[in-house]
N, C-alpha and C positions, 0 to 999 in steps of 0.2 A: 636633815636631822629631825629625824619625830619625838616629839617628849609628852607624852599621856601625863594630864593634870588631875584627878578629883577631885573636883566640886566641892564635895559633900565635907572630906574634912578639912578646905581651907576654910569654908564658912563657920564652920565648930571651933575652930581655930581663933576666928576673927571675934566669933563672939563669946569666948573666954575672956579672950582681952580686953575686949568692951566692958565685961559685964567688971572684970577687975579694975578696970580703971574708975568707971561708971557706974557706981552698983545700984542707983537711983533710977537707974535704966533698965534696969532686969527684965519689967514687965514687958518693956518692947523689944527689946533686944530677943525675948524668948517666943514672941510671938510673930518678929520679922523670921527668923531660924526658921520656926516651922510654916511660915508662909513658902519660903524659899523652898524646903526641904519638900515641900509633897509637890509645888510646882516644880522641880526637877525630878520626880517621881513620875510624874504624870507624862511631862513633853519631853525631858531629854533623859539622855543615859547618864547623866552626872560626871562626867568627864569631857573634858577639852584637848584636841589634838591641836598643839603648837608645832 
């Protein structure tokens, strides 16, 4: 069974919920996202084959 995951928007996902929970957290929460987001840019395709 192959299941294609993206990346990109469980991490948007995750950090909505952070930032809702956490809102004191914003500044890093927005700056791990985009750490993540262009190092998946760069080295992978942004999806996982489970």
């Amino acid at each position: 069974m192959n299941l294609n995951i993206s990346i990109g928007p469980l991490v948007s996902l995750l950090a909505g919920i952070l930032i809702l929970v956490m809102p004191r957290l914003l500044n890093y929460i927005v700056a791990i996202y985009l750490i993540v987001m262009g190092l998946l840019g760069l080295f992978g395709s942004g999806s996982l084959r489970i």
